[in-house]
C-alpha positions in Angstrom: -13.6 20.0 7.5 -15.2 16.6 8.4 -16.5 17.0 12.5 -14.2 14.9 14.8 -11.8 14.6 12.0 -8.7 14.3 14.6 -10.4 11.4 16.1 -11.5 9.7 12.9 -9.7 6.7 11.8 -9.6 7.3 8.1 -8.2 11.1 9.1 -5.2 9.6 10.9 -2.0 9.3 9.7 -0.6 5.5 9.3 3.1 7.0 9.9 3.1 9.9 11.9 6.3 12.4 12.5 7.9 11.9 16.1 7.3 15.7 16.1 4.8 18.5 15.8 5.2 21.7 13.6 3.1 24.8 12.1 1.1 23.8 9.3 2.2 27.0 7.5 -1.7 27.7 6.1 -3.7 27.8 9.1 -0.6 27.9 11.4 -1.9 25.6 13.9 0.5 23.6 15.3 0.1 19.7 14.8 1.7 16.6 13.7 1.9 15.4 10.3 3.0 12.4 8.5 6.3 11.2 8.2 8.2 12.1 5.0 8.7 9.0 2.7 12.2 9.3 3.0 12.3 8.4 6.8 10.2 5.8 5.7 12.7 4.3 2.7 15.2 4.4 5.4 13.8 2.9 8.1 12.7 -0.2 5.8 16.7 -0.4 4.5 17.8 -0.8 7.8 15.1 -3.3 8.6 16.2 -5.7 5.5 20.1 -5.0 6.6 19.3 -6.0 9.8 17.5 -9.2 8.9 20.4 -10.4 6.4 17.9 -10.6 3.4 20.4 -11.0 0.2 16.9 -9.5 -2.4 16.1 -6.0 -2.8 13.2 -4.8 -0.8 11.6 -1.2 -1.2 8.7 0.1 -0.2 7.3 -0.5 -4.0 7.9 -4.4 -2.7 4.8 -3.9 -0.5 2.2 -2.6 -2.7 3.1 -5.4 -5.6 2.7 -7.7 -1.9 -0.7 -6.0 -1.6 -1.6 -6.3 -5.1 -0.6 -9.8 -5.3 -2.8 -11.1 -2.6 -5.5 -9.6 -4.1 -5.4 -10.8 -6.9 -4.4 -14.7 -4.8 -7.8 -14.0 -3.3 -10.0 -13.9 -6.1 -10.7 -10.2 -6.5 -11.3 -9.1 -9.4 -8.9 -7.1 -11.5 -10.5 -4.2 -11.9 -11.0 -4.1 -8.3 -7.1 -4.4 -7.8 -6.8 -1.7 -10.7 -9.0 0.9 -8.5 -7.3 0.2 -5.3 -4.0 1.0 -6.7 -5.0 4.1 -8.7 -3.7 2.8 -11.8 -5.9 4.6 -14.7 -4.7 2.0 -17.2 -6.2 -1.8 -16.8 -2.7 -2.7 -18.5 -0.7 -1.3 -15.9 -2.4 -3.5 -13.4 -2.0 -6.6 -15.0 1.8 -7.0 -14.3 0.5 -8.5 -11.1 -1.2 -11.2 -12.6 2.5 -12.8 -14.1 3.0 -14.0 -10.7 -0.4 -16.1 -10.4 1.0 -18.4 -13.2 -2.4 -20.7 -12.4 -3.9 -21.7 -16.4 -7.1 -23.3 -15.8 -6.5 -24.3 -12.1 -7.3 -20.2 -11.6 -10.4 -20.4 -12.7 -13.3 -21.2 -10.3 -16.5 -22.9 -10.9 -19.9 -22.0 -9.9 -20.3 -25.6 -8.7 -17.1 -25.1 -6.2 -18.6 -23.2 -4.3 
């Protein structure tokens, strides 16, 4: 195990339990992360609660994140590696939404 690990920000959990338990190998007792299910629900109440009439799941934030990227000018193959898709293909469903022709495409001489 990495030194400092519990302090490290890459170690750290982005949605932590509200509770500790024994991690049933070592039998420490610590926190872990939440369950994706607490997560799924607490994002359904969210949209309820802010009247929004489309669907939103937590799949709705990573084709966000993906879309950005590729909004930004990263590369798709950089998008591809980010999302831990093994097949270019399955990336490019993200691109549909650019819907830029020629406009997408940036010169040298723009910059």
């Amino acid at each position: 195990m990495t030194p400092h690990a519990d302090r490290t920000w890459i170690w750290q959990f982005g949605f932590p339990s509200s509770g500790r338990s024994r991690d049933p190998r070592s039998g420490i007792i610590r926190r872990h992360h939440l369950h994706q299910s607490g997560v799924q629900k607490t994002l359904k109440q969210a949209v309820r609660a802010a009247s929004l009439a489309k669907q939103i799941g937590c799949h709705t934030f990573r084709h966000s994140f993906a879309t950005h990227l590729l909004e930004d000018g990263y590369d798709i193959r950089t998008v591809q590696e980010l999302l831990g898709h093994k097949d270019v293909k399955t990336t490019m469903i993200y691109t549909h939404v650019l819907n830029r022709g020629g406009r997408g495409v940036k010169s040298p001489l723009d910059n």
